[in-house]
N, C-alpha and C positions, 0 to 999 in steps of 0.2 A: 504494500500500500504506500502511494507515496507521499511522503511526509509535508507535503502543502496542502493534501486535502482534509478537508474539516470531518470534525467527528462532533456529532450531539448524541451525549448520555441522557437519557431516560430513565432514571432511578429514585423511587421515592425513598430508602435505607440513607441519608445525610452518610456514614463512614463510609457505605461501601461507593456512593457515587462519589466522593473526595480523593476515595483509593483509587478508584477508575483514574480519576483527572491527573492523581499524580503518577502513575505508573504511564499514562499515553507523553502527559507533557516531558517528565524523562526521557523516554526514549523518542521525542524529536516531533512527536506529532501535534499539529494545530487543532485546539479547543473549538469549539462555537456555542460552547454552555452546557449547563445541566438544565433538565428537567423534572421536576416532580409529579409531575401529571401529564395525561396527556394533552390537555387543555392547550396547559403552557407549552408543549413540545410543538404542536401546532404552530403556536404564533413564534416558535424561535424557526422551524424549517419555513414558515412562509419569510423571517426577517433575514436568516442567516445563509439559507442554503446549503444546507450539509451536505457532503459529499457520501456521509457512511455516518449509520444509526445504531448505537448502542441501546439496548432497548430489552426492560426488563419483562417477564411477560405477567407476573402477578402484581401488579401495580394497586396500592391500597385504593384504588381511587373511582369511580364511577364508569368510569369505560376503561377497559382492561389493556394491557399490552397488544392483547392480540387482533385487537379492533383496530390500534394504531398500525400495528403489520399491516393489516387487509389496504390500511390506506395508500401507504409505503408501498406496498405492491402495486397498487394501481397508479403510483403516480411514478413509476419503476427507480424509486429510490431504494439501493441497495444496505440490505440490517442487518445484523446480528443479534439472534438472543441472549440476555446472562439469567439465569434465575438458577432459584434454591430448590425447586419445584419438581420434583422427579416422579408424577403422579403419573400414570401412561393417559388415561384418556386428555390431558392438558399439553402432554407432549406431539399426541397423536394433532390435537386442535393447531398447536405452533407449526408443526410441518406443513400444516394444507399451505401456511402461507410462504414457503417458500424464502426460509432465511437463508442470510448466508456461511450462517455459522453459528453455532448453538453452546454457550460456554456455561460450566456445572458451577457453582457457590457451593464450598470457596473453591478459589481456583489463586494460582501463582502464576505471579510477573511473567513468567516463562512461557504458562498456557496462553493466555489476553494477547502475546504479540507473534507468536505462533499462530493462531486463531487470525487473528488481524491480515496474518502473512496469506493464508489459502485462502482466505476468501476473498483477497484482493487476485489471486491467480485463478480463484475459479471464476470468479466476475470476468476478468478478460479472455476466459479462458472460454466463455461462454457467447461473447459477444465476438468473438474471432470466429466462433464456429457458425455460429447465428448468418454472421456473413459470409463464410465458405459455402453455406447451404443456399442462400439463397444464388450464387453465382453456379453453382452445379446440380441442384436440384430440380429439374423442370418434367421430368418424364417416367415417374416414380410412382404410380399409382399404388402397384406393387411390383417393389423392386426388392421384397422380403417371400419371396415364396413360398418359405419354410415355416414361414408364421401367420396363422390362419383368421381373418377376420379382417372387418373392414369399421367395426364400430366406432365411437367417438373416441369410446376410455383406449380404444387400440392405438386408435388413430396419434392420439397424445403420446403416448409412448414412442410408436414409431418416428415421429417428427423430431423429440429428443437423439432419437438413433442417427437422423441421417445429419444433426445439428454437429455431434459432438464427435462421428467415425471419422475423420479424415482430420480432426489433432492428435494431438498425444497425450493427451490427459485421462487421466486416471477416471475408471465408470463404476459407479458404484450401484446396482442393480437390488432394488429392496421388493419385499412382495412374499405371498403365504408361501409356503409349499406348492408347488403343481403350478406355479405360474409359468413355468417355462422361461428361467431363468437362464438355462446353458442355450437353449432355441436363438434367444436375445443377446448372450456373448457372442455366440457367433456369427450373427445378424452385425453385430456391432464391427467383428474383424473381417467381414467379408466387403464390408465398404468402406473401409480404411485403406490408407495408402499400403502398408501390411500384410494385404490379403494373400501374397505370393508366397509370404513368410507363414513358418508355422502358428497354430493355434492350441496349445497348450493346455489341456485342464488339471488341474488338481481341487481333488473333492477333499477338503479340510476334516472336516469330520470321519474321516478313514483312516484317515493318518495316524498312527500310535506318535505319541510324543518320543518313545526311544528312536525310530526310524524316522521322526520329519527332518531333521537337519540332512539325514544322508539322502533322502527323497526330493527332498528343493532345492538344497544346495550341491548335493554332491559329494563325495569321497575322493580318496586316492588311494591305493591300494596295501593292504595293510593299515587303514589307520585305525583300527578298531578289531577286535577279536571276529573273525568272518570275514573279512574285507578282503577278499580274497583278489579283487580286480579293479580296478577303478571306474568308479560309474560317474553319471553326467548326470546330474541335478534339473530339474524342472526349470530352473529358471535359464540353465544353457541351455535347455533343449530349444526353449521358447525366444533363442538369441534371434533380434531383429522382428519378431512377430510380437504375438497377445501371451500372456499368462492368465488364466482364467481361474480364479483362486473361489471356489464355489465354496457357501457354507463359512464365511469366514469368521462368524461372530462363536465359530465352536472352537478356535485355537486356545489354548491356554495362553495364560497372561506369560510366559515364558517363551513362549514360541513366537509371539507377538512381536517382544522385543528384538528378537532376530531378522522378523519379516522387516522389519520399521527400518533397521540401520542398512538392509539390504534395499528399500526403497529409494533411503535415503544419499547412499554411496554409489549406486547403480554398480553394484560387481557383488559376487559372491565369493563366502569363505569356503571352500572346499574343505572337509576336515579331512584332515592330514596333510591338508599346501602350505605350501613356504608362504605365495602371494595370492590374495583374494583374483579371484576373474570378473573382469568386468562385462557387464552384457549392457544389452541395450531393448531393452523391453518395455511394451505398452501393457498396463495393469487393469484387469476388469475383474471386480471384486463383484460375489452376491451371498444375501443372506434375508432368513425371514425372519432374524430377530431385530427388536428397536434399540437399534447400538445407541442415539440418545442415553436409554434407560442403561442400558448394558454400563454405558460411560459412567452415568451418575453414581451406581452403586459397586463401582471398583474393578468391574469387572472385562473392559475391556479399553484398552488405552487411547486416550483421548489425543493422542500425537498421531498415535498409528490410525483413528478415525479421520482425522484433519486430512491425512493423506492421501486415503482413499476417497473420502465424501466430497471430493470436488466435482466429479457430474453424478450428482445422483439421477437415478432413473426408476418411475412407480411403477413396477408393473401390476394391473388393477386385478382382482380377484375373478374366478370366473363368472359369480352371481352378479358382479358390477359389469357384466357383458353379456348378457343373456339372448342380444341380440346377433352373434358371435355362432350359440350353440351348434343350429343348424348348419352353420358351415363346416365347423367341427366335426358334428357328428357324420358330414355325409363322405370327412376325407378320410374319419378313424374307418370308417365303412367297407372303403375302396380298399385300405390299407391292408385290411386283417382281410377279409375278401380273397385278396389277390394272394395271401400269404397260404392262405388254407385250400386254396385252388377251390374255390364256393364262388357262385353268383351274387352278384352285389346286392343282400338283402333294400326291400323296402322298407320303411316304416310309419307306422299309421299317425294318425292325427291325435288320439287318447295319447300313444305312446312318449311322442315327438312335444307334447302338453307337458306332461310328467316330468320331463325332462329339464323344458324351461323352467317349472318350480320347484325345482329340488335346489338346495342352498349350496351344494359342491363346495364341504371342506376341505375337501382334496383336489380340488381346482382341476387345473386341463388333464392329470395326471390320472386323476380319480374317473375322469370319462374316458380319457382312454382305454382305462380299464375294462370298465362295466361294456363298452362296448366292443372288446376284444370277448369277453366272454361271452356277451348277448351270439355272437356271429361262431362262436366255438359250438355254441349249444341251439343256434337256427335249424330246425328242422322244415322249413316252409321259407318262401320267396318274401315275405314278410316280417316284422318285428310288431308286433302288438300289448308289449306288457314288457319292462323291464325290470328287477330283481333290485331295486334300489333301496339304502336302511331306511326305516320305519321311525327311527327313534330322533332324528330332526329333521328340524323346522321345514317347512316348504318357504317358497323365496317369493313371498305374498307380500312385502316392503311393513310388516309388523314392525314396531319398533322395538319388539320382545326381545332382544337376540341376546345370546351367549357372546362372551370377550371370545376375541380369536383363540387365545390363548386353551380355555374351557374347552372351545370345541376342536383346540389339536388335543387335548389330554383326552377328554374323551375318545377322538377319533381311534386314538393307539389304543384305549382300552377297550373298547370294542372289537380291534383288529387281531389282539392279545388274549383276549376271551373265544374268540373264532378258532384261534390255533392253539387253545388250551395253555397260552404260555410261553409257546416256544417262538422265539427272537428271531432266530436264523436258519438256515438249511431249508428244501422245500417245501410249499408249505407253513411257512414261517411269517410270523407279522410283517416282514420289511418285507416279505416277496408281494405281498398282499398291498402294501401299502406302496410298491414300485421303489424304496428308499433303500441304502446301503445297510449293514443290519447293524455296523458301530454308530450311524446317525441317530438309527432309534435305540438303540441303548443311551447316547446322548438325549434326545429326548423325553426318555423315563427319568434320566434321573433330574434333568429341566425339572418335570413337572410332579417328581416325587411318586415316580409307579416301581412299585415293589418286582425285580426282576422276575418272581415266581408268582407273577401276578396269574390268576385264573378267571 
């Protein structure tokens, strides 16, 4: 950020907005005031013009932080959150609007101009891309094949893909399970200047902690008991292409620090090398946890989130596209179809109803599913009746609903009761659930399911 543009604090707390002023005015940056409300924040961005908005979001005061964001956003002045507030549905509300950086109370000197630093890089980083799209974008209706739908929540998404593929900035992919997250990285490196170069995945949550370092970064031969040969690291492999770091909010806070300084130095330590390797790789990071939340309660590094969340991207759930399904259903159709050497079933009006109201907590994953098995067990040129749980909501726009959260715990124990317990091997909850079966072990113990659960 550079240090002639102005910054207005929003903070009703008198210590911590005085801490604010003196920690920017140290290190070099121009003031334009505090505010204590939004009132007054108003009348300093109409007198002063702020370049960049500090901005608390629980403001004691009659219109909240998060009203002054919605405004900020519309008037396309770029903010930053700070709050003490680590409530999910109040974090979930900050995100709709779009900050540029989200800092935990308390936080140190260190985090504030860190924070300051990427979101001044994602801001340009965003407005560069903004303009590459519009000067190459013109004949893209779909120019994502692999990714099925034309609705509005898609449509957004997509737009961010073809906004951000052609810099080099770091994509940070959020969204449930079954969003089709890996569909999207590679959506993201196939129209990148990259696309010639390899495209990378490592699923995080599979990764045993003893074998991540020799898995990302690499070995050389002998440097550990087994090391029988020198192997090449995910991040060489991925030299000049994408690394696609799926699942990333499962890393333990040790393996974090690893990834960061490898972000941060662009080369990696081989264990057992004399000198680190440098590479040169573009980072697409995805997870369906609220790193926010993750940040706030220790659990996942607020440097290593800075460095990832410069393009985030929503991918929306499947029940927020409902008008999507049918396209879906008619390509899962073709797909398994063609694989089982069967005629491409129809299906009916009740069926293809049923379908749109089901609340798919297992998202595009979870239809894929059910209609791989609908067309396993077609005995006629039709589908009339699919085999879907009973036990939630239909997608009737109720305001009743379960936290996502609820209905991934549930979703496992349900899938956990179906197989009697058993985790992995055929047959097993993660075959059922399409997931790796260390992610759902990760997942149980997220949400506190007793392994020998029945």
């Amino acid at each position: 950020m550079s240090l002639k543009e102005k910054i207005l604090i929003v903070e009703d707390e008198f210590i911590v907005a005085n801490d604010l002023r003196i920690m920017l005015a140290k290190a070099g940056y121009t003031m334009c005031g505090i505010a204590s409300s939004v009132e007054q924040a108003r009348e300093l961005i109409a007198l002063k013009d702020p370049d960049w908005v500090l901005l608390d979001i629980t403001l004691k005061t009659p219109v909240s932080g998060i009203e002054l964001a919605k405004e900020l956003f519309l008037q396309k002045k770029p903010f930053l959150f700070i709050s003490a507030n680590t409530n999910q549905a109040t974090l979930e509300a900050a995100k709709t609007t779009q900050p540029y950086g989200f800092l935990v109370k308390p936080f140190r000197e260190r985090d504030l101009l860190v924070m300051l630093d990427i979101a001044r890089y994602r801001y340009s980083a965003e407005h560069s891309a903004v303009q590459n799209n519009q000067a190459v974008v013109s004949d893209d209706e779909n120019n994502f094949p692999d990714i099925i739908g034309k609705g509005p929540a898609l449509k957004k998404a997509l737009e961010k893909i073809r906004a951000v593929a052609r810099s080099n900035s770091s994509v940070l992919l959020l969204g449930e399970s079954g969003t089709g997250k890996e569909r999207f990285a590679q959506a993201v490196h196939r129209a990148s200047n990259r696309k010639n170069k390899p495209l990378v995945t490592v699923n995080c949550a599979a990764l045993p902690l003893s074998l991540l370092e020799s898995e990302l970064f690499g070995h050389e031969r002998g440097a550990f008991t087994g090391a029988n040969q020198k192997r090449i690291g995910k991040f060489e492999q991925a030299n000049g292409g994408t690394i696609f770091l799926d699942e990333i909010g499962e890393l333990p806070l040790d393996a974090q620090m690893k990834l960061l300084r490898v972000l941060q130095e662009r080369e990696v330590p081989r264990l057992g090398g004399d000198m680190p390797v440098p590479v040169d790789v573009r980072v697409i990071a995805a997870t369906n946890r609220n790193l926010e939340k993750e940040v706030a309660e220790g659990k996942f590094r607020l440097d290593l989130y800075y460095r990832l969340n410069v393009f985030p991207i929503e991918l929306p759930p499947l029940r927020e596209r409902t008008e999507d399904i049918p396209s879906l259903v008619a390509y899962f159709l073709k797909k398994f179809a063609l694989m089982l050497g069967k005629p491409v079933p129809e299906i009916s009006k009740e069926a293809m109803q049923s379908l749109m109201e089901y609340r798919w907590p297992g998202n595009i994953r979870e239809l894929e599913h059910i209609i791989e098995r609908q067309v396993i067990l077609a005995i006629s040129n039709e589908i009339t009746d699919f085999d879907l749980p009973v036990h939630l909501e239909k997608n009737t726009g109720s305001t009743s609903f379960e936290t996502m959260e609820q209905m991934e715990r549930n979703h496992i124990m349900n899938a956990l009761k179906l197989c009697k317990g058993r985790v992995s091997g055929a047959n097993g909850a993660a075959e059922i659930l399409g997931l790796p079966a260390q992610t759902v072990y990760s997942k149980m113990k997220k949400h506190g399911i007793e392994s020998g659960y029945k």
